[in-house]
C-alpha positions in Angstrom: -47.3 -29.2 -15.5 -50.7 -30.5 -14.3 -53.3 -28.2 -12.9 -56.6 -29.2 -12.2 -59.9 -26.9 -14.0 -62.9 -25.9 -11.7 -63.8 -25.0 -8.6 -60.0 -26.4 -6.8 -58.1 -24.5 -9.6 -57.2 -21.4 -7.2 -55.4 -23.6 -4.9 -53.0 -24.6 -7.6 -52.7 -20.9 -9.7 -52.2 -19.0 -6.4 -54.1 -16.2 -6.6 -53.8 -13.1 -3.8 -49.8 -12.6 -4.7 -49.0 -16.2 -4.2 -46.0 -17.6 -6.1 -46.9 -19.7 -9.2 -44.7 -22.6 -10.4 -44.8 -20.4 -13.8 -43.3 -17.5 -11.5 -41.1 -19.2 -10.0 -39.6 -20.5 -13.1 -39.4 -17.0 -14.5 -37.8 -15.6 -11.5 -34.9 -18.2 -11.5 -34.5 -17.7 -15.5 -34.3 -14.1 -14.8 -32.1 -14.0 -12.3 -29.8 -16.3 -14.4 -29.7 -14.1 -17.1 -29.3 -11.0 -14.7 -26.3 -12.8 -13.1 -24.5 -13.4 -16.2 -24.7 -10.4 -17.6 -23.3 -8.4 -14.6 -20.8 -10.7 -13.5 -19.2 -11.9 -17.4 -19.2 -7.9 -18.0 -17.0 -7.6 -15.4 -14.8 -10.6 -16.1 -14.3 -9.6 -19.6 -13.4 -5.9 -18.5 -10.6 -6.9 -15.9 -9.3 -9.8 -18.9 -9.1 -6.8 -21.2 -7.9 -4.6 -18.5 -4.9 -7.5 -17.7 -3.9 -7.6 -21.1 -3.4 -4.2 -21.6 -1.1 -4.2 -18.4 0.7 -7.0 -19.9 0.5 -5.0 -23.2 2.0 -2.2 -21.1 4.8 -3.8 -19.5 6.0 -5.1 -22.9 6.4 -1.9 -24.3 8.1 -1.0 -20.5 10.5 -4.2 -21.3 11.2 -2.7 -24.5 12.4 0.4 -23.6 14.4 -1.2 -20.5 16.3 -3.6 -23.4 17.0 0.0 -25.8 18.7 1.5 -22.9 20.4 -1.3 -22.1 21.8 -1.8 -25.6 22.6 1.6 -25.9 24.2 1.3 -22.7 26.7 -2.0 -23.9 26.9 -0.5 -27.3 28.4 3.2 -25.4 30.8 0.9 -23.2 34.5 0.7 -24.1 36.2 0.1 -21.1 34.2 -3.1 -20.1 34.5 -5.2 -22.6 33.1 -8.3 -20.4 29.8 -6.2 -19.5 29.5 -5.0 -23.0 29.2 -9.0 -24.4 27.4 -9.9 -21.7 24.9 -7.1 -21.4 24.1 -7.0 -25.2 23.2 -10.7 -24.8 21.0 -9.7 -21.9 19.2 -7.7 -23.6 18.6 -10.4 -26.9 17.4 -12.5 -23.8 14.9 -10.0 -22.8 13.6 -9.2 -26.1 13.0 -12.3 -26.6 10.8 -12.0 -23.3 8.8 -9.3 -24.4 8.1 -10.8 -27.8 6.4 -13.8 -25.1 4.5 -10.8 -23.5 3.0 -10.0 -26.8 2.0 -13.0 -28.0 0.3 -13.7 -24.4 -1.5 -10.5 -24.6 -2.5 -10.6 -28.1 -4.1 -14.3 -27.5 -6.0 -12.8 -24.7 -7.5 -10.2 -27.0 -8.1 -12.6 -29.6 -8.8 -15.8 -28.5 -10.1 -15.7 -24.6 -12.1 -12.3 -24.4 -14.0 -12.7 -27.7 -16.6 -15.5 -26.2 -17.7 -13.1 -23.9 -19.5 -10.8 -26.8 -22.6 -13.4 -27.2 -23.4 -12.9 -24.1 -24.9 -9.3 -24.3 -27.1 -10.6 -26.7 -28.0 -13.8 -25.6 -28.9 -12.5 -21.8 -31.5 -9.5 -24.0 -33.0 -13.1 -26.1 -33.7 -15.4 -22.4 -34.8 -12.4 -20.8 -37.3 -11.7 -23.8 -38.7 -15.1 -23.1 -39.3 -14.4 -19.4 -41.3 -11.7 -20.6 -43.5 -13.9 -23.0 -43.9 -16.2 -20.1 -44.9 -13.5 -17.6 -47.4 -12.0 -20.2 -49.6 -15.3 -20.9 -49.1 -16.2 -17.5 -50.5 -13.0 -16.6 -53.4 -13.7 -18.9 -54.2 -17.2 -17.9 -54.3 -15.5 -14.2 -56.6 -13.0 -15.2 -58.7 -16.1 -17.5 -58.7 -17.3 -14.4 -60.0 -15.4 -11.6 -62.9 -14.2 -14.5 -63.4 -17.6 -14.3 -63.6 -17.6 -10.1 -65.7 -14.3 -10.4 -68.3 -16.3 -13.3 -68.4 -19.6 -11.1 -69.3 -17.3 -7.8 -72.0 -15.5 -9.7 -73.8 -17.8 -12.0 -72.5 -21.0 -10.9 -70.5 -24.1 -12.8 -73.9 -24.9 -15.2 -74.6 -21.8 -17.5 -73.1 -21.2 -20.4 -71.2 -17.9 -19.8 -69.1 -20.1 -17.6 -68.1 -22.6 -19.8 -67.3 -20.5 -22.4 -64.9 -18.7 -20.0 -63.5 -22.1 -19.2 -62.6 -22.9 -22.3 -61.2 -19.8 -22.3 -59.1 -20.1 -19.4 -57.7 -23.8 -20.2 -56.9 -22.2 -24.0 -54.9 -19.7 -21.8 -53.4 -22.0 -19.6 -52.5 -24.3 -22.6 -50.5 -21.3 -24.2 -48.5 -20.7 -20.8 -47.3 -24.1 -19.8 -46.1 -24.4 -23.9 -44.3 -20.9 -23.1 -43.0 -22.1 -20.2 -41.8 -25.2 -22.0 -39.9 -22.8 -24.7 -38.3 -21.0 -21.7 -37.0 -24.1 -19.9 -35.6 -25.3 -23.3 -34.1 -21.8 -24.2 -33.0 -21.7 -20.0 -31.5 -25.1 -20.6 -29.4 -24.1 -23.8 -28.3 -21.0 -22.1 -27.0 -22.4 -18.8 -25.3 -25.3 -20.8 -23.2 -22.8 -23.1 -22.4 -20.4 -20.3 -20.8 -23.0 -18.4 -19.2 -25.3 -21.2 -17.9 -21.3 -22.2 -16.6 -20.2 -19.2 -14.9 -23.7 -18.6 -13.3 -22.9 -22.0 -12.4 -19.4 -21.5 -11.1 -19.7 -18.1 -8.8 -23.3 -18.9 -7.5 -21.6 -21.9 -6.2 -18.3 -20.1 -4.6 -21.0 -18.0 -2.8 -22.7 -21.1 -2.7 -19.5 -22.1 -0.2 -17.9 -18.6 1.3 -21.1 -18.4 3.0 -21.1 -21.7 4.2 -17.6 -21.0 5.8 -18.0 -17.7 7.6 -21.4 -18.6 9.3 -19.8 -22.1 9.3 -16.6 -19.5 11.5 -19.4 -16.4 13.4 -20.5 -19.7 14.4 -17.3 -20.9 15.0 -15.4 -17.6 17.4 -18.4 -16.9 18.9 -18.0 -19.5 19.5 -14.1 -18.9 20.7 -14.7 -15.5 23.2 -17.4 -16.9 24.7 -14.1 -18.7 25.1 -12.4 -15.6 26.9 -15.3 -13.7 29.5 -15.0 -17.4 29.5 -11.2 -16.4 33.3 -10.9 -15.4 33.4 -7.8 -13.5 37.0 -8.5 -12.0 38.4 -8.5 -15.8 36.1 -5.2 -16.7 37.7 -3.2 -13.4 41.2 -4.0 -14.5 40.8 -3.4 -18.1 39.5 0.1 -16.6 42.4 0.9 -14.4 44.6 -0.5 -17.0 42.9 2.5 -19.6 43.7 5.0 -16.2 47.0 4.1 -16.1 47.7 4.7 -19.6 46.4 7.9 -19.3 47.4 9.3 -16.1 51.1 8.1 -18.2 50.2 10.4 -21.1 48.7 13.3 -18.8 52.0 13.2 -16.9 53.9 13.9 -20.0 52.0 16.6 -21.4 52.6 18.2 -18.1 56.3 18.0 -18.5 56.5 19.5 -21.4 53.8 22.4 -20.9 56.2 23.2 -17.8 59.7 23.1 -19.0 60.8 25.6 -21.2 60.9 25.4 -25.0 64.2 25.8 -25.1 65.1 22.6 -23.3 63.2 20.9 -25.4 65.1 22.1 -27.9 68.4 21.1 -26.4 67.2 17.7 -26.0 66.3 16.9 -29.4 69.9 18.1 -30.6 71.3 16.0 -27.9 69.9 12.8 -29.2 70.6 14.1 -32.8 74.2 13.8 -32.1 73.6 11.0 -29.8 72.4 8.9 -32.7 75.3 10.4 -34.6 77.8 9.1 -32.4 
């Protein structure tokens, strides 16, 4: 970056609170590393946040499939609901082993990129601060320089010394500046080859989930079609039957006298004889 020494330099350093082509290079890096920091905090807390709710409804899909089981398992009167249902529930197992392995790649794989970050925001916002701080010194170089010139002019000896000064100064900034465009460079580069990265592989990531999720859930509701309700009901009312048969009996004899009983079993006694 070219600046030209003497008398015209003040035009080009912008003295008074002017903006300095060293400023303004600070203030963008700065407000890059400001912006990553808050916004790839937040996207790593709602990532961690979503797989714990995926986390959560596994274990929710878990305890659905052990009532369910214990459910088929307790059912003797069905026995079409009880095959189907325990196959259900190996279908829906096998969902929320899906769920675990989604949410356990998130945790592992995705989120951890996002851990650099902390630090490497702190390490470009260090070098805006070296920046600013010889800038700040060539500036002050620098108007000591205006304040020499005004005084005792461009010839003596005091200001040439303060010249060499200042262009020592200004050397120093433009390599810091240099640094922090390099370090900028490297920092915008990897944020976005990362985030490209992160975000494509929590795609890869939901996709596989909900197609082995489509497969499996098909395959659950293919159960449900078998589910032969028709068969369970009569199978039930069949059980009724047989023991609204048996109930009737017992009634019989609790009402009739022992005595007939009696005579009934000697009766078919000498029936049989006969």
């Amino acid at each position: 970056m070219a600046i030209i020494f003497g008398a015209a330099s003040s035009n080009v350093s912008g003295q008074n609170g002017a903006v300095t082509p060293v400023d303004y290079q600070c203030r963008i890096m700065l407000g890059r590393a400001t912006n990553v920091n808050k916004h790839f905090s937040l996207i790593f807390q709602t990532l961690s946040a979503y797989a714990r709710k995926m986390a959560a409804a596994r274990d929710k899909g878990d305890d659905l499939v052990d009532i369910l089981t214990s459910y088929a398992e307790s059912e003797s009167y069905n026995p079409s609901a009880r095959q189907q249902l325990l196959e259900f529930t190996h279908w829906m197992a096998l969902i929320q082993d899906f769920r675990h392995i989604s949410a356990t790649r998130i945790m592992s794989k995705i989120i951890p990129p996002f851990h650099k970050y902390e630090d490497s925001t702190k390490a470009l916002k260090q070098e805006v601060k070296k920046c600013q701080a010889v800038s700040e010194k060539s500036k002050h170089s620098l108007d000591t320089l205006e304040k020499i010139r005004a005084k005792s002019g461009e010839t003596s000896s005091l200001y040439h010394a303060t010249l060499d000064n200042y262009r020592q100064n200004h050397t120093e900034t433009m390599h810091q500046l240099q640094l922090l465009r390099l370090h900028g460079k490297d920092f915008e580069e990897n944020k976005l080859h990362d985030l490209k990265a992160i975000l494509h592989n929590f795609v890869v990531s939901e996709m596989i989930f909900h197609c082995r999720a489509l497969e499996t859930y098909t395959a659950a509701a293919r159960c449900l079609q078998k589910w032969n309700t028709e068969e369970d009901l009569k199978e039930f009312l069949t059980a009724c039957d047989a023991m609204n048969s048996n109930e009737n009996t017992d009634v019989v004899r609790t009402e009739l006298p022992r005595w007939w009983w009696h005579h009934q079993g000697c009766a078919t006694v000498f029936r049989n004889r006969r």
